[in-house]
C-alpha positions as CSV (number, residue, x, y, z in Angstrom):
1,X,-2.0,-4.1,-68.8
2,X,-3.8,-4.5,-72.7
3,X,-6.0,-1.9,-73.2
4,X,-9.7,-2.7,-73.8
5,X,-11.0,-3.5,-77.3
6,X,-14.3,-1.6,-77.0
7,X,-13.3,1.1,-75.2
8,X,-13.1,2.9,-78.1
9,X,-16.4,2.5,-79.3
10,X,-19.7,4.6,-78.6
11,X,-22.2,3.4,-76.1
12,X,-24.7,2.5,-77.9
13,X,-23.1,-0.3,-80.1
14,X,-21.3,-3.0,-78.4
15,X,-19.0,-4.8,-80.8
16,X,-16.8,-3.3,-84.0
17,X,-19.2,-5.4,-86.1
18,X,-22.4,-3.4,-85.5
19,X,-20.8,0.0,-85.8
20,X,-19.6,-0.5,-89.2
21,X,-23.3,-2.2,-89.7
22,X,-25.0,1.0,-88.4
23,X,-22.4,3.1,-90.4
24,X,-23.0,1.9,-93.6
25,X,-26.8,1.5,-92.7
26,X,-26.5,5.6,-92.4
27,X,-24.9,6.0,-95.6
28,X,-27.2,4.3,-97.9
29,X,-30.0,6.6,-96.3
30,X,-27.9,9.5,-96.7
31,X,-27.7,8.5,-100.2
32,X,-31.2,7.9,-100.5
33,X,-32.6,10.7,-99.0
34,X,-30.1,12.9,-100.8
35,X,-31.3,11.3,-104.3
36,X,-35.2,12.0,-103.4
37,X,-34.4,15.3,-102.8
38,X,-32.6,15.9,-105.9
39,X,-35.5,14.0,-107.9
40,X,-38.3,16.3,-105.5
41,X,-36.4,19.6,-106.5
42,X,-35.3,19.3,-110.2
């Protein structure tokens, strides 16, 4: 019996594709809202 594909995933996404949207998605606002703070506070 194969495994299933998604069964890996978290609940809230359903396909490989939308996680890795959502991930890098998180990313760039990491990176954003680390750079404003480093702008706010220098």
């Amino acid at each position: 019996m194969e495994p299933q594909r998604n069964q890996d995933l978290p609940p809230f996404v359903k396909s490989w594709k939308q996680f890795y949207l959502l991930l890098i998605g998180w990313l760039i606002f990491l990176i954003a809202a680390f750079y404003l703070f480093t702008k706010y506070f220098q």
